[in-house]
KOLLO-752177 format. One line per field, with one value per residue: residue number from 1; x, y, z of N, C-alpha, C in turn. Coordinates in steps of 0.2 Angstrom, whole numbers, plus 5000, padded with zeros to 4 digits. Example, Ala and Ser with C-alpha at 12.3 -4.5 7.8 and 13.67 -1.06 7.14 Angstrom:
n	[1/2]
n.east	[5066/5064]
n.north	[4972/4989]
n.up	[5039/5035]
ca.east	[5062/5068]
ca.north	[4978/4995]
ca.up	[5039/5036]
c.east	[5066/5064]
c.north	[4984/5000]
c.up	[5039/5039]
This chain:
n	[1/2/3/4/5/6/7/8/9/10/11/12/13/14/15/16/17/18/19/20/21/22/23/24/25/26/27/28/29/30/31/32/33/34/35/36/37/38/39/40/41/42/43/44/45/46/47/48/49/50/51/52/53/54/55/56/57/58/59/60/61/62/63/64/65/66/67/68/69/70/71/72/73/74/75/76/77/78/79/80/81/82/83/84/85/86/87/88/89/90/91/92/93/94/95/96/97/98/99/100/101/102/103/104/105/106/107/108/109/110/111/112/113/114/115/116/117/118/119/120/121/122/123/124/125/126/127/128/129/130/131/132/133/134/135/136/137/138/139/140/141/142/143/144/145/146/147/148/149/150/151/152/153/154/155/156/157/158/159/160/161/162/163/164/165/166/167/168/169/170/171/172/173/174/175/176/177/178/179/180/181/182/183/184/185/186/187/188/189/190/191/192/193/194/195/196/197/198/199/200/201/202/203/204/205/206/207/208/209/210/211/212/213/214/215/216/217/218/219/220/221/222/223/224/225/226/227/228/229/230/231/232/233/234/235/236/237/238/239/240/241/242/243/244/245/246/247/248/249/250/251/252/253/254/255/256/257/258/259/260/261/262/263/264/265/266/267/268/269/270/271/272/273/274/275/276/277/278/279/280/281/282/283/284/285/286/287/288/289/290/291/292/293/294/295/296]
n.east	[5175/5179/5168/5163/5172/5170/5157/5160/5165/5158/5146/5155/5157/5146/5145/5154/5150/5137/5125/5127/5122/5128/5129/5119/5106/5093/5073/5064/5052/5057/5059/5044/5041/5048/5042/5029/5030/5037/5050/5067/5076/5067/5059/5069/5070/5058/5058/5070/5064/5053/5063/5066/5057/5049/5034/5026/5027/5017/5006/5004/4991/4987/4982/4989/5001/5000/4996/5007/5016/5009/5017/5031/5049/5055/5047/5040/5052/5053/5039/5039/5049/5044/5035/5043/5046/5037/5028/5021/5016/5005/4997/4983/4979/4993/4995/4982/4986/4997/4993/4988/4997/5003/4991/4989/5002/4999/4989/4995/5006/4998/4994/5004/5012/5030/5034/5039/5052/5050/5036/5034/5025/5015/5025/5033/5037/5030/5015/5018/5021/5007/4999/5007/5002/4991/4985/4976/4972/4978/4974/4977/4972/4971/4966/4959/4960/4960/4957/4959/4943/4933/4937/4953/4953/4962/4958/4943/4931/4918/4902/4890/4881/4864/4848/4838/4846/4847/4844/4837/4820/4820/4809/4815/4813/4794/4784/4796/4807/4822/4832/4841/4851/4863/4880/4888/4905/4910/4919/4921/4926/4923/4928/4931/4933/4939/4948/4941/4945/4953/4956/4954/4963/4973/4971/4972/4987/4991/4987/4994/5006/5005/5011/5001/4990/4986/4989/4979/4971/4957/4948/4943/4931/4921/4912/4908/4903/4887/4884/4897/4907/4922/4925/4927/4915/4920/4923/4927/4926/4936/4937/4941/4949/4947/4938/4949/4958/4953/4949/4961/4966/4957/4960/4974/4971/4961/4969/4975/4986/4990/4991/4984/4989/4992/4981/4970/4962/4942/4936/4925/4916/4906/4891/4884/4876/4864/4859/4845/4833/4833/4822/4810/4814/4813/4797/4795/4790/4789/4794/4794/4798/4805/4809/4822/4840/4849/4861/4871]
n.north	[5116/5106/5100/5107/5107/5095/5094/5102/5094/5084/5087/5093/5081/5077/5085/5083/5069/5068/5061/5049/5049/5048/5039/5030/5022/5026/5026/5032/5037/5041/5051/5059/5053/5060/5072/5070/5071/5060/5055/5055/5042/5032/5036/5031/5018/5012/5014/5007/4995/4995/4995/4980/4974/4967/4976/4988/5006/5008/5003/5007/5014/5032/5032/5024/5029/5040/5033/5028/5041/5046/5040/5040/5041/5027/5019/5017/5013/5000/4995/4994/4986/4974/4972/4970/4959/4949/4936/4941/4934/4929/4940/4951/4964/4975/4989/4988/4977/4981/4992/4986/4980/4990/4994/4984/4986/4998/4995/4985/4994/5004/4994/4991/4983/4977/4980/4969/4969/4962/4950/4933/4922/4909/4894/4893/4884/4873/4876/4879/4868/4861/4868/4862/4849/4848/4855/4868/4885/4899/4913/4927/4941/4956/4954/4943/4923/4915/4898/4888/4885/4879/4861/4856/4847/4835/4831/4831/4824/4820/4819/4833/4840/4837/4840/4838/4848/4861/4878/4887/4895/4885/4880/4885/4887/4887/4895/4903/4906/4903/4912/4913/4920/4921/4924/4936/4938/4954/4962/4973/4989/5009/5021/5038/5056/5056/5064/5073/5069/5058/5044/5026/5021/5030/5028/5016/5015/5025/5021/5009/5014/5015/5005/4990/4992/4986/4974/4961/4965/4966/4974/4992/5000/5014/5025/5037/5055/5060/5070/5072/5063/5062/5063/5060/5054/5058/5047/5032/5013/5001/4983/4969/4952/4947/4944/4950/4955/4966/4971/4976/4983/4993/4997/5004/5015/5020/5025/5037/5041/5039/5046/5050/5058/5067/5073/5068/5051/5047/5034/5018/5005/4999/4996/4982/4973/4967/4950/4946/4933/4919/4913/4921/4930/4925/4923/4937/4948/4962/4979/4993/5010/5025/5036/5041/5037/5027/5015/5006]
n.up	[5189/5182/5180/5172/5159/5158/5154/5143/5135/5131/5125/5114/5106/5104/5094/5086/5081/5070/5062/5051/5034/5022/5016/5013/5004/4997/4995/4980/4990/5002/5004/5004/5015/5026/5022/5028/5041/5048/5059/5057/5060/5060/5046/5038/5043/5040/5025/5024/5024/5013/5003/5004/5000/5005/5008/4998/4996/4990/4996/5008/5017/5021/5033/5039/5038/5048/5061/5062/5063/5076/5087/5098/5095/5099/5102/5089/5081/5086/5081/5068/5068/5070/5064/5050/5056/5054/5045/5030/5020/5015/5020/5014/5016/5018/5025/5033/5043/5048/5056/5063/5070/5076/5085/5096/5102/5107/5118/5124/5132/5137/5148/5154/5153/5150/5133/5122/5107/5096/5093/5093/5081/5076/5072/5058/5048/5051/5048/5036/5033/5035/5026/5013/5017/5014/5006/5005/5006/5014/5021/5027/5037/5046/5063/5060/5051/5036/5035/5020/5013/4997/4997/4989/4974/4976/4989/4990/4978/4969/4966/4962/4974/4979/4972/4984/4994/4994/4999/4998/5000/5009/5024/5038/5051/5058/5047/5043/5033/5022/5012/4997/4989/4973/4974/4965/4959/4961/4946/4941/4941/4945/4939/4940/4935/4923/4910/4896/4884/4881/4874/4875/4873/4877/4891/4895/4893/4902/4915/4916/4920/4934/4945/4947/4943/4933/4931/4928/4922/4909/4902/4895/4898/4889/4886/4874/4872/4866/4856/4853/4846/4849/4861/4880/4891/4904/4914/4916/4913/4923/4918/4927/4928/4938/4956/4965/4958/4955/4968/4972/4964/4966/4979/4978/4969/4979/4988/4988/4985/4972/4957/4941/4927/4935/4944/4956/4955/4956/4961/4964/4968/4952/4949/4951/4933/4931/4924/4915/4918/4907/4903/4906/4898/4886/4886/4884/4870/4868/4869/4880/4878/4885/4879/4882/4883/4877/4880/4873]
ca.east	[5179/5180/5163/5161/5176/5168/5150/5161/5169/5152/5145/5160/5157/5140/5145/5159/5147/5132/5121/5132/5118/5130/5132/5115/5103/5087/5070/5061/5046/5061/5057/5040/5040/5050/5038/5022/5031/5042/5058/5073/5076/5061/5058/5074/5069/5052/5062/5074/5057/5052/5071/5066/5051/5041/5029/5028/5025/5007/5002/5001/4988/4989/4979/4993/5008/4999/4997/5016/5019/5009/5024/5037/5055/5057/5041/5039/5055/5050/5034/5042/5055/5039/5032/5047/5049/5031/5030/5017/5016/5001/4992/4981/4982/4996/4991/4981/4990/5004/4991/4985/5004/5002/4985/4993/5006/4998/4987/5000/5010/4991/4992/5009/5016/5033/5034/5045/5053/5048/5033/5036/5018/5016/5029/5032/5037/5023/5011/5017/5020/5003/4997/5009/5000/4981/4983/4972/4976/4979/4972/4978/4970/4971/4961/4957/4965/4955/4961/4954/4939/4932/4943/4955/4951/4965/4955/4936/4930/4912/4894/4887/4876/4858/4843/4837/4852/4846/4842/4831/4814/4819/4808/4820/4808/4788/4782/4801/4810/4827/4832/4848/4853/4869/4884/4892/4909/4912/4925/4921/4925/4920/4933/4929/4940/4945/4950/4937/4948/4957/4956/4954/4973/4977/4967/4977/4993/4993/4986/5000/5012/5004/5012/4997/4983/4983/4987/4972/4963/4955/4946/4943/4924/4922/4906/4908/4897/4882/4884/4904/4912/4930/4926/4920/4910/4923/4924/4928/4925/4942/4936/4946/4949/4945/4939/4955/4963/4949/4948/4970/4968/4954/4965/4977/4969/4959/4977/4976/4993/4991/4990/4984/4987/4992/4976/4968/4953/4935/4933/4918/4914/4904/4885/4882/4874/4861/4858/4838/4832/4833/4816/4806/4814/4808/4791/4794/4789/4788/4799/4793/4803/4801/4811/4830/4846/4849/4869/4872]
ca.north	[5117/5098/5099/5112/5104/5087/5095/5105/5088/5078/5094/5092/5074/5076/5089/5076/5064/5068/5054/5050/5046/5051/5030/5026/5021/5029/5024/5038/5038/5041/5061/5061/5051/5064/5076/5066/5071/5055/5055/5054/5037/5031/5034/5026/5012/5012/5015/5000/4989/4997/4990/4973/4969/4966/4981/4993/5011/5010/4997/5011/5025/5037/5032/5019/5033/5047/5032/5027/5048/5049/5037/5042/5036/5021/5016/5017/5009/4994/4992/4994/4979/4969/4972/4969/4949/4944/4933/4944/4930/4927/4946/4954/4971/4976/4992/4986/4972/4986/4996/4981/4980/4996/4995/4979/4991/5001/4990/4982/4998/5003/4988/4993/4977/4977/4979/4967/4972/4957/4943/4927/4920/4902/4893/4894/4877/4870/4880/4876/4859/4861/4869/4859/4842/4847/4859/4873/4888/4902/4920/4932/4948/4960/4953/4936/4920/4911/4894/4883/4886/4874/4858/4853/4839/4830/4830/4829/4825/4819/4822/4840/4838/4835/4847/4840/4851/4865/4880/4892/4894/4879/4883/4883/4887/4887/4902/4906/4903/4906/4914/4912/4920/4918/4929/4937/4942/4962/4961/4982/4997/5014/5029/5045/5064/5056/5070/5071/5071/5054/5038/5019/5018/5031/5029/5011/5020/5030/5016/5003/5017/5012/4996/4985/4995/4983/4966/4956/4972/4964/4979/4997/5004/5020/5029/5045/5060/5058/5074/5074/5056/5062/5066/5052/5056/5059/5041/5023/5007/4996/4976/4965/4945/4942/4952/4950/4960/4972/4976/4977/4990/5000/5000/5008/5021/5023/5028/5045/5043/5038/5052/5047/5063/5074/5073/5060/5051/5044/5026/5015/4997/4998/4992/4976/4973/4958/4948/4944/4927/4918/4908/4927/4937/4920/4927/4946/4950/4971/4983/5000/5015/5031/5041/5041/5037/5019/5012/4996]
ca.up	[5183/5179/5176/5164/5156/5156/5149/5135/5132/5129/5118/5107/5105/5099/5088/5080/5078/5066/5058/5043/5030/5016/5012/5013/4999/4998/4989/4979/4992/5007/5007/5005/5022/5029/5024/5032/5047/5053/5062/5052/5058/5057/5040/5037/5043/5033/5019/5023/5023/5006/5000/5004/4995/5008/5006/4992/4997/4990/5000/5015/5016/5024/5043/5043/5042/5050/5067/5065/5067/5084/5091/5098/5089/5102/5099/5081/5077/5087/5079/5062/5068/5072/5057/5048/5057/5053/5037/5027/5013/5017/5022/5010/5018/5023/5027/5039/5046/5052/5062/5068/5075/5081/5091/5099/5104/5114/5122/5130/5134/5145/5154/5161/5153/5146/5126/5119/5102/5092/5097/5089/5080/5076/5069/5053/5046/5052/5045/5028/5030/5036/5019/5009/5017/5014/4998/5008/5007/5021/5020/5034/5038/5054/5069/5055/5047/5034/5033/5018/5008/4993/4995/4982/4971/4981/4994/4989/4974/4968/4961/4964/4980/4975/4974/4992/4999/4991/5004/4996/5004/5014/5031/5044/5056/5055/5045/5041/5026/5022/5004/4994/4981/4969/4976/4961/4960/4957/4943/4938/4946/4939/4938/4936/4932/4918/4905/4892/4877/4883/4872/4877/4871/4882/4898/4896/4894/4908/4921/4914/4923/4939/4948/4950/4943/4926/4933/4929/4918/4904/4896/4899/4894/4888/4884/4872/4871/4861/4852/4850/4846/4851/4869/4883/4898/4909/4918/4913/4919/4922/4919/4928/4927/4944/4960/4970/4954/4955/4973/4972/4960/4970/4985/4974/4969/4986/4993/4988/4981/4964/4950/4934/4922/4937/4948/4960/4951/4962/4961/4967/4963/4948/4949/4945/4928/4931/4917/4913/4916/4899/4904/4908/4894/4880/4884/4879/4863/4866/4874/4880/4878/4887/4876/4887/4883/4877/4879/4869]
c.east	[5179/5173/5161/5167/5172/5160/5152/5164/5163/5148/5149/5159/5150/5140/5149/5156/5139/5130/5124/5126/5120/5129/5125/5109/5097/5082/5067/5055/5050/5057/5050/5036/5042/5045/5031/5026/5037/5047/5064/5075/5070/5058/5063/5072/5063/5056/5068/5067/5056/5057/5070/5062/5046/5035/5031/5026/5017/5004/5002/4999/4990/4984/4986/5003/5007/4998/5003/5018/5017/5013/5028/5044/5056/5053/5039/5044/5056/5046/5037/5046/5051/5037/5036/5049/5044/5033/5023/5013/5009/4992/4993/4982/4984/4997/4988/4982/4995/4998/4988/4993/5004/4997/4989/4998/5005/4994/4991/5004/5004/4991/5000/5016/5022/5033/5038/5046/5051/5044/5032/5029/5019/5021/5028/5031/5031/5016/5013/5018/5013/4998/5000/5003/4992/4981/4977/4976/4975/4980/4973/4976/4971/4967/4959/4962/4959/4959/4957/4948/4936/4937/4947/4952/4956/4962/4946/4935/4923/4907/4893/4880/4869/4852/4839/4839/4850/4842/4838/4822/4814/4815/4810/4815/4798/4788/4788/4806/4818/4828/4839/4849/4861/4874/4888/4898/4908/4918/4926/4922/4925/4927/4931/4935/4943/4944/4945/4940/4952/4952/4953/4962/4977/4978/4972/4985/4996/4992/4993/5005/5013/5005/5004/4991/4982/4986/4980/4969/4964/4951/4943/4935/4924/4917/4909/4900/4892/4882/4892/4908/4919/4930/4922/4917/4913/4925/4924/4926/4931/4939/4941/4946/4944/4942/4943/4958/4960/4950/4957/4970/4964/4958/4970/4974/4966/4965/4978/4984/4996/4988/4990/4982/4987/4987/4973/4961/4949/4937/4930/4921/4909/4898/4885/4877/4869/4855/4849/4837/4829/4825/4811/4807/4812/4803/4789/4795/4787/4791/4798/4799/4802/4806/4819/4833/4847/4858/4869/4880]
c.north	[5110/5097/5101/5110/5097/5087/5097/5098/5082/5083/5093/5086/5074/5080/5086/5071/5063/5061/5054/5047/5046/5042/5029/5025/5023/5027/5032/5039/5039/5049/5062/5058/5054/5070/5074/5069/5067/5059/5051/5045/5031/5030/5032/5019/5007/5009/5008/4995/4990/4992/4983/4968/4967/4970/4985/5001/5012/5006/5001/5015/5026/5037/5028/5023/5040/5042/5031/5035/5050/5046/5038/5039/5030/5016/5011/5014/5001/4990/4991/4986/4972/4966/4968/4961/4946/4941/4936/4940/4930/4934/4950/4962/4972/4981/4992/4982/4977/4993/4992/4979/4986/4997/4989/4982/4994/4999/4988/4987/5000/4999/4989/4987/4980/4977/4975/4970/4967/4951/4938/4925/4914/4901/4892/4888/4874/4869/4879/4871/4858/4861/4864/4851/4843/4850/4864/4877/4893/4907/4925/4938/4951/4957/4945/4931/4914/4905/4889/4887/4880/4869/4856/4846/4833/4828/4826/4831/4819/4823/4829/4836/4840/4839/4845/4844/4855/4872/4885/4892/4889/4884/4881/4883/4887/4894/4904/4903/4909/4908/4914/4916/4922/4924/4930/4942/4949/4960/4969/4987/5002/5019/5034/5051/5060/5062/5067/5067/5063/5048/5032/5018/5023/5031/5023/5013/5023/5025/5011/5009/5017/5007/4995/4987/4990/4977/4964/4960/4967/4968/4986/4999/5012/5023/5036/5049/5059/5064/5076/5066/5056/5062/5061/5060/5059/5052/5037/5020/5001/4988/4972/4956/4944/4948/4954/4955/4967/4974/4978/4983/4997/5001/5003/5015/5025/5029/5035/5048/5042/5044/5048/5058/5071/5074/5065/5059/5048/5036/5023/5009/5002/4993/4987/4975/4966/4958/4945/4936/4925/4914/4917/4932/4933/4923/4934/4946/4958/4974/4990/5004/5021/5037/5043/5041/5028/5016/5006/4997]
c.up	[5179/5177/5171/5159/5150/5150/5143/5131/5129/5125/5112/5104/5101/5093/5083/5077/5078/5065/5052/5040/5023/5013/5012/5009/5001/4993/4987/4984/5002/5009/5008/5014/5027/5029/5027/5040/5051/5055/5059/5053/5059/5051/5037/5035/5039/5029/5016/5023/5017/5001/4999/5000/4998/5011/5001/4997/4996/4993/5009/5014/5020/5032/5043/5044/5046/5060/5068/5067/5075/5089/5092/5095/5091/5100/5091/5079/5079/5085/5071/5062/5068/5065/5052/5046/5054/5047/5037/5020/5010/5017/5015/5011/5021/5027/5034/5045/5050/5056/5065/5074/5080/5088/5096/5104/5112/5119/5127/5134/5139/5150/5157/5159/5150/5137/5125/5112/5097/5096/5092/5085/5080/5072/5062/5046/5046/5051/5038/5027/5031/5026/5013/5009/5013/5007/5000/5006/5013/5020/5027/5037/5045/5057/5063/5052/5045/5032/5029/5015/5005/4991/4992/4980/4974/4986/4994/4981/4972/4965/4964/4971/4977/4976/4982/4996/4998/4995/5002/4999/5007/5019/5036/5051/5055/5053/5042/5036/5024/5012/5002/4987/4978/4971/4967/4962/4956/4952/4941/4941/4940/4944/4936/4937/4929/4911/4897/4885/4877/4880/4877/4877/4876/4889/4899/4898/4900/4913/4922/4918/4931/4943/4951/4947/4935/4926/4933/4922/4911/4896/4902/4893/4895/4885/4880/4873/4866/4855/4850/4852/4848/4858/4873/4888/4903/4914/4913/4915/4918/4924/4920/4928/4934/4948/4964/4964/4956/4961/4975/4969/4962/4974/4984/4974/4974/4988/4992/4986/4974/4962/4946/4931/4928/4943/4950/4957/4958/4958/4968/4962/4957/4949/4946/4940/4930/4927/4919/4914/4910/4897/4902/4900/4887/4880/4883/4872/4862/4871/4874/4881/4879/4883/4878/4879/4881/4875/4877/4870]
């Protein structure tokens, strides 16, 4: 009797005390995390990350909420909390940095070892006094840390290194010659299912509605039809400043959660255009034409 007392006594208790969520602020991308599947606190706790500013919502596709759902709730809100400690300051994708939290995870849970709920990384001070002292900078990626690059002029400064240095058909070995040629940044990607009928003014328009997708954009190209001047092609090309803007705004759209106009658009880089050497095309004085399409 005292038992079946004590069990109706611990059933009532759970029926008195529901999850109050009525106080709790929510961001607009809270339900759609509910609908991906998570666990009510779970995507709380996302959603409390979101709140903070140290991730946006678009900055996770979808492998990286579709592995947070194959964890169970313990799991998942431990790696969340991980996630949460790291300093990100630094991490381009974060994204992938938070499945790289995750494979870590389970790793460790294989080997039988205890998880803890947060692993410290290097200190933090030390690391920027680091950066502060040298004027480097410090690139973080999952499984990588690029530290440094081309050193500031605080550091080195002097003549351009001299055609001896110069590694083109150098032969490194007998017979074998190494070749070099000039990396160019991508700065273009191509868009395409854009709506025929749709401007430059408006293609801008609707993009600018996008957190992130028109940081940098410096122009948008647009081809019309050759027999109706009101109507493009259907695709664009968005030119950005840099390629750190460009490749930000393709991961964007990559994600499968940006709508422009209602519908998810394709984007690619955008082939590079390579410009003619100014020596080779001096000596062209005739230009065949097979009858095409000529874009100026």
């Amino acid at each position: 009797m005292a038992n079946q007392v004590n069990g109706n006594a611990v059933q009532l208790k759970e029926e008195e005390e529901p999850m109050d969520t009525s106080s709790v602020t929510h961001t607009e991308h809270y339900k759609t995390l509910i609908e991906a599947g998570l666990p009510q606190k779970v995507a709380e706790r996302l959603d409390e990350i979101f709140q903070t500013g140290l991730v946006a919502y678009v900055d996770l596709d979808e492998r990286a909420i579709d592995a947070l759902r194959e964890f169970n709730e313990e799991g998942a809100l431990s790696v969340l909390q991980q996630f949460k400690e790291s300093d990100l300051s630094h991490v381009q994708n974060k994204s992938a940095f938070l499945c790289g939290v995750m494979k870590t995870y389970r790793q460790r849970e294989k080997q039988g070892s205890k998880v803890q709920e947060s692993t410290k990384g290097p200190d933090e001070a030390k690391i920027k006094a680091l950066l502060e002292r040298t004027g480097y900078t410090l690139d973080v990626t999952t499984g990588q840390r690029k530290y440094g690059g081309p050193p500031p002029d605080s550091v080195y400064s002097g003549v351009q290194p001299g055609i001896g240095t110069e590694c083109d058909s150098y032969e490194i070995r007998p017979g074998k010659h190494l070749g070099v040629c000039i990396s160019v940044a991508n700065n273009r990607l191509f868009v395409g299912s854009i709506p025929k009928n749709k401007t430059k003014e408006n293609i801008l328009e609707e993009f600018s509605k996008v957190t992130g997708l028109t940081e940098g954009l410096v122009d948008v190209i647009l081809y019309h039809q050759p027999d109706d001047k009101k109507k493009n092609r259907g695709f664009c090309f968005l030119e950005y400043e840099d390629h750190k803007s460009a490749a930000q705004a393709r991961r964007r759209l990559m994600s499968g959660k940006v709508k422009v106009w209602g519908n998810v658009v394709t984007v690619e880089w955008a082939d590079p255009v390579e410009e003619p050497d100014p020596e080779v095309m001096a000596k062209v004085n005739a230009v065949a034409w097979d009858g095409g399409e000529i874009i100026i």
